[in-house]
Steps between C-alpha positions, in 0.01 A plus 500: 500500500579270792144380503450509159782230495295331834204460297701367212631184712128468636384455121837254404435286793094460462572415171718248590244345731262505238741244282563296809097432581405192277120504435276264703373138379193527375180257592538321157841428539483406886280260385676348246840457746197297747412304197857398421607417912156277509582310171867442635338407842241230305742332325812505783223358781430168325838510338661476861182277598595246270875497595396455905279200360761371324775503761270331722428212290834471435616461906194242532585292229884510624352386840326221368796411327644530876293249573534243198834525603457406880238253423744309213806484751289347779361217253880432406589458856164271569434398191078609566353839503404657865157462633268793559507338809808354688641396810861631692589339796630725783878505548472593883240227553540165343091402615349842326418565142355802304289541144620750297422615137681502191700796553629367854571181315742736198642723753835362494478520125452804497836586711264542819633233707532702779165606516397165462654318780351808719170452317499136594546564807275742635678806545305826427579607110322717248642299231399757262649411166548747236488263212216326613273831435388591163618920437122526366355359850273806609319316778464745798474215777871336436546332816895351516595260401338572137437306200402595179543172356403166470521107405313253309353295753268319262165364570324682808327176590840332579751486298704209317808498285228478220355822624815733624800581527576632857367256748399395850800425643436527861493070655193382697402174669321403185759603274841493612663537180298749276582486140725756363468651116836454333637715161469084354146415541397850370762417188357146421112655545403863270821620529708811733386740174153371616442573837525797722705588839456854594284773490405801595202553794437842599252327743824302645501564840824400737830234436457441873300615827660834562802426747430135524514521879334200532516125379147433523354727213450388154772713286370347181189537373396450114302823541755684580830364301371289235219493171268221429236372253165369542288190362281728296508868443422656901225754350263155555597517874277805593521876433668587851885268389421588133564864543849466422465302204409579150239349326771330221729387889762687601447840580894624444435892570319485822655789720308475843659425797470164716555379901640220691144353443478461123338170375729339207320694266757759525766201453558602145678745193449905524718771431506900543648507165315520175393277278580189678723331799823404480563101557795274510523180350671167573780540209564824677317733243293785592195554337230763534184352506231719336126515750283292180638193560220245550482313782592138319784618421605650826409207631750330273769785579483365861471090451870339415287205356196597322375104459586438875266785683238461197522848305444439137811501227276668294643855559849413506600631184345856600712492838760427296453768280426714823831477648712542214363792366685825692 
């Protein structure tokens, strides 16, 4: 009897068992549970693409606001727009000057006075400025201090207060006085809607020799820190500087890295984000420029006076109609 009642419990708790086991997945349904995670997978990757893409063109139009903002304050204390080159004399020696960029020339507008004063003179400094890098910059050879963006410079020939808007600022023995461009002038000419001040360059190189140890090197250099237009379109100047141009001008998109040694070919708009390059205007606007712009107009985007550096009114409606269309 006692193992009669043994074998009983054996039976009661196999049969339990038996209830607890669930039955395996089959291959249909295992394959409809991989169907379902790579649909939710295909839709969440570009989903969360998109957001990154948008976050990022949000910081770089915020730090080309930045710089509207530096750039505005500076012409209200000088009353004329910074060069892309300019000239600091040395506080610790009266007989000693140094050329510096556009950025050295903003720094204290942009609540960097301290590293100006050390920029100025000489002392060993990165200067590597957050808001002076686009979040979208990918470049693997960032050599401090970086720059992802740039000014209009004008006409790469020499420019005029016809041609641009950020000047040569830097005196010589033939020039003593260089002509500034003033918020005026551009007002009284096509207009601050009219004419362009920033952009982005993702061929933009430094704001400054890295660590500006010495007061001999160039720290500003079009190539590097500025954007320019040409006569005519540069495909007619030979295949080797036309590769970065488009056969309509601009070539916007171009992702291709550049060196110290870059002709100012490279001196002009590009963007890692799609569909276009984010630019900043004289009224302060930002506007994203779209890569099929012809080069007329570009031209026109760059000139504060149309008439004065002889590009033709013609198009002037369809920049206008350009720039106000978001």
């Amino acid at each position: 009897m006692f193992r009669n009642q043994i074998s009983s419990n054996r039976q009661q708790s196999a049969a339990r068992s038996c209830r607890l086991i669930r039955p395996a997945f089959t291959l249909v349904e295992l394959l409809v549970v991989i169907s379902i995670i790579a649909v939710l997978i295909s839709i969440a990757i570009p989903a969360t693409t998109a957001a990154r893409d948008r976050a990022r063109q949000a910081k770089c139009i915020s730090n080309i606001k930045q710089t509207n903002l530096a750039t505005m304050e500076f012409i209200t204390r000088n009353g004329y727009f910074p060069g892309w080159k300019n000239q600091f004399q040395k506080a610790t020696d009266s007989t000693k000057k140094v050329n510096g960029s556009w950025v050295a020339a903003l720094l204290p507008f942009f609540n960097e006075g301290a590293l100006e004063k050390k920029w100025v003179e000489a002392v060993p400094d990165s200067g590597c400025l957050l808001y002076l890098i686009c979040p979208a910059d990918a470049r693997p050879d960032k050599i401090d201090p970086h720059l992802s963006y740039v000014v209009n410079c004008g006409n790469a020939t020499g420019s005029s207060r016809d041609a641009g808007v950020f000047l040569n600022l830097e005196p010589t023995s033939s020039n003593k006085r260089p002509t500034k461009q003033t918020l005026d002038f551009i007002t009284s000419n096509d207009g601050l809607s009219s004419t362009i001040m920033t952009s982005e360059n993702n061929q933009a190189y430094m704001w400054s020799y890295p660590n500006n140890t010495s007061t001999s090197v160039a720290h500003a250099n079009i190539s590097w820190q500025g954007f320019v237009f040409f006569d005519s379109n540069p495909n007619n100047m030979g295949t080797s500087q036309a590769v970065n141009w488009d056969y309509r001008g601009v070539k916007m998109g171009s992702q291709s890295n550049r060196g110290a040694d870059a002709a100012d070919l490279y001196a002009r708009p590009s963007s890692y984000h799609p569909g276009g390059v984010n630019t900043s205007w004289c009224d302060s606007r930002v506007v994203k420029v779209h890569d099929d712009i012809d080069y007329e107009i570009y031209k026109m985007m760059l000139a504060p006076n149309d008439r004065g550096c002889g590009v033709s009114q013609a198009s002037l409606s369809i920049l206008h109609e350009m720039i106000n269309v978001q």
